[in-house]
N, C-alpha and C positions, 0 to 999 in steps of 0.2 A: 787858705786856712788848712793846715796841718792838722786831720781828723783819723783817727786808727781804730780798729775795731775788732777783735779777736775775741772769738767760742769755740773754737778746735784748740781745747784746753782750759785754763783757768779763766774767767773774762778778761777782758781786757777793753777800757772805752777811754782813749785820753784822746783832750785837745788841747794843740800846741804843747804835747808831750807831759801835760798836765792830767792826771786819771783824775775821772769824774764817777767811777765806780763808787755804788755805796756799799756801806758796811754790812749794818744792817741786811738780812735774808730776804726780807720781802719785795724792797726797795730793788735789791740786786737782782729779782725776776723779774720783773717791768721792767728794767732795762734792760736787759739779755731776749728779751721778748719783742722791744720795738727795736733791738741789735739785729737779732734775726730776722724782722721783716723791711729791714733798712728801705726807706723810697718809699713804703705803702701802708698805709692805715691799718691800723690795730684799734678793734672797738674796743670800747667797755667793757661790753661783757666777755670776750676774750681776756681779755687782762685780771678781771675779776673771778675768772672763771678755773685761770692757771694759776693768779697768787691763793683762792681759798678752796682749790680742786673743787671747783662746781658747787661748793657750799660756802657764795660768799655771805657773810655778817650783813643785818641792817646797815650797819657804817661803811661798808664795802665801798662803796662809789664813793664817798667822804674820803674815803678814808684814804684812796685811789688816787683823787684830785689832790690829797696833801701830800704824797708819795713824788707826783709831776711836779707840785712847787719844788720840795726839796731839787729835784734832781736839777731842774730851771737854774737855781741859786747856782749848784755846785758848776754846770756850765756856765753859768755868767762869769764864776770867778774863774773857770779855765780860761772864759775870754780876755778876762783883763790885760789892756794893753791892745786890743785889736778895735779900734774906734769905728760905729760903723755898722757893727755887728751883734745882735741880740742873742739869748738863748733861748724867744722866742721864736726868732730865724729859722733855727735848725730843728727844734722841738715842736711842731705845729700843732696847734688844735683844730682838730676837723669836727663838724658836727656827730660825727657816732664815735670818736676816737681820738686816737694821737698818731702822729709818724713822725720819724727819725727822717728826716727830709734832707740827704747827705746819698752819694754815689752808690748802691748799693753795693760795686764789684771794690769799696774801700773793707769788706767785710770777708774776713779770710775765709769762710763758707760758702761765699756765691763765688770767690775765684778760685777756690777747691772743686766744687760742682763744672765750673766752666773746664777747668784744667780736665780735672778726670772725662767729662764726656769727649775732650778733642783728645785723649789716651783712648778709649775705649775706641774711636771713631777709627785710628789709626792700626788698633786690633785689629778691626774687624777689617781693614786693609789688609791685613797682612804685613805692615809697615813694623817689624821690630824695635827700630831704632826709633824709630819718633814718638813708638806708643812707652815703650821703657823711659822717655826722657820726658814726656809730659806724664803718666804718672807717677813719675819719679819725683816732677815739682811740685804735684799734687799731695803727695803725701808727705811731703817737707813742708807742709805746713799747720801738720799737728804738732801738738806740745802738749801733746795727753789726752784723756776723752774728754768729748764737748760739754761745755758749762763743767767742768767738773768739780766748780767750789759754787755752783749756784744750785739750790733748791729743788729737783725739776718737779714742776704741777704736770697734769695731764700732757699739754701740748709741747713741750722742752722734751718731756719724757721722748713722745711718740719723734720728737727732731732728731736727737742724741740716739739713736738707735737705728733713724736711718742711715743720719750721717756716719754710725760706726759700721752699718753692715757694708756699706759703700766703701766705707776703708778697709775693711778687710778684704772686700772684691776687688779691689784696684790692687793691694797688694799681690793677691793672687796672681792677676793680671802682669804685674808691672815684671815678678819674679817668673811667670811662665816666658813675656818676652825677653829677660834677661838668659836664660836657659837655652833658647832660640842661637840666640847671640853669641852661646858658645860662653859664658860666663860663668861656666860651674863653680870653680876654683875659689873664686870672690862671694859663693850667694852660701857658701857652707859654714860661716860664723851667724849670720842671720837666719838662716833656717834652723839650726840647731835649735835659738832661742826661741824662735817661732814657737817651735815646735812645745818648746820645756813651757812659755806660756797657755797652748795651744791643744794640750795634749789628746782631744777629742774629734780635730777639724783634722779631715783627710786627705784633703791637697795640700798643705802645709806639709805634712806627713809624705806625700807623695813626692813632692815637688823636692824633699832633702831628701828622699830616696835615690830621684835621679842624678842628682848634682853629688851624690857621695859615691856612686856607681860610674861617673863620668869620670869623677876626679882617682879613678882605680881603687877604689875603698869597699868593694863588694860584700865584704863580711859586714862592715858598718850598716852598709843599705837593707842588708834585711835583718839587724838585731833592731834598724829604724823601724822595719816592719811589727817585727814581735813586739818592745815597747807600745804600739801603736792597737794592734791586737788583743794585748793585754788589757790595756786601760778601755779598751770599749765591751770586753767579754764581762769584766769587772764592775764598769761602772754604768753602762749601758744594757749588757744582757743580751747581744747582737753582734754579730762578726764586722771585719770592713767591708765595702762594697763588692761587688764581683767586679770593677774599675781596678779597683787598688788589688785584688789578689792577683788581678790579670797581669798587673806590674810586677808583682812580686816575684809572678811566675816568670815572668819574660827578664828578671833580673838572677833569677837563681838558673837557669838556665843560658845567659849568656847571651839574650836574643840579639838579634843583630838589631833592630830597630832602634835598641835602648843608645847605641852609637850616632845615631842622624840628631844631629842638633833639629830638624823639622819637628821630629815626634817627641812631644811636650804632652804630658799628662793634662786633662783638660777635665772640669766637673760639669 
């Protein structure tokens, strides 16, 4: 059975290529909610707690159990044609809850998580090539911020924030081991943007320092600096870190370090 599941981005829940997404905003948080905890029970009062943020309605549990038929229906007809197979199968009812009773690593989030810590793991090896290539596939598979057309209650909320601060750590990560690798040349269309969405984060900022300094662009990498300066003096009230001046300095001076592919700006 041909099941898909995507939250790094718009939802996405089809089977057999058939989306069982509902329309409806509320409906579409109870799914994205037993989405994200694929394989494990979701009680009640979680579900109730994220569709009416902690203030659900007398009808709340009513109201809850008619949200689960709908959704029941719309898989049963995704199933049609698969004889054999219910959408009670896959939808279970537990006595405190529901679970989405399907693979959990079919959930572009748990093999985003998996991907990035064997990235991260390969970091802390020392390993360039393998930690750029697994968080490389890690972050190919967003397609925008999580649930970004679902509602977030409480619990989405606190999900979607960590999964984003995650991607921007991986990014970090993925673009310090491409820099390692000698990749400046290629990482200065992406950092620029980085940067122009980014304009207050300072390893982004640092990180097109050095790759505009490698790629012999020396004036660029420190009007990178001033831009960067500017917007925190401006809109923060506070200079860059003694990190990033200390780069600044070892760029306006020519230091020899700034040439070893080893020494990667690090936060």
């Amino acid at each position: 059975m041909d099941i898909e599941i995507k939250v790094l981005g718009p939802l996405e829940v089809s089977v057999g290529g058939v989306s069982i997404v509902p329309t409806a905003n509320k409906p579409s948080q109870l799914l994205a909610m037993l989405a994200i905890n694929a394989g494990h029970v979701v009680t009640v009062n979680a579900l109730t707690e994220e569709i009416w943020d902690y203030r659900p309605p007398r009808s709340g549990v009513p109201t809850l159990h008619t949200y689960i038929l709908k959704l029941r229906r719309k898989l049963q007809q995704a199933l049609a044609g698969q004889p054999g197979v219910s959408s009670k199968d896959i939808l279970l009812t537990r006595r405190s809850g529901y679970v989405l009773d399907v693979e959990p690593d079919i959930v572009d989030a748990v093999r985003y998580d998996r991907l990035s810590a064997a990235g991260r793991a390969a970091v802390n090896e020392g390993d360039s090539e393998t930690a750029s290539r697994m968080l490389g596939e890690a972050l190919e598979l967003w397609r925008g911020p999580a649930f970004v057309d679902v509602p977030a209650g409480p619990q989405l909320a606190i999900e979607s924030m960590r999964l984003e601060e995650n991607r921007l750590s991986d990014l970090h990560l993925r673009i310090a081991a491409d820099l390692r690798l000698g990749r400046h040349y290629q990482l200065l269309g992406e950092l620029a943007t980085l940067c122009a969405r980014h304009p207050l984060l300072e390893n982004f900022c640092a990180q097109h320092m050095m790759a505009l300094y490698r790629s012999g662009r020396q004036s660029q990498a420190l009007e990178a600096y001033r831009r960067l300066r500017a917007s925190m003096v401006e809109q923060l009230g506070v200079e860059p870190s003694a990190r990033v001046r200390r780069l600044h300095n070892a760029i306006l001076t020519g230091h020899a370090a700034m040439d070893d592919p080893k020494f990667v700006y690090s936060a």
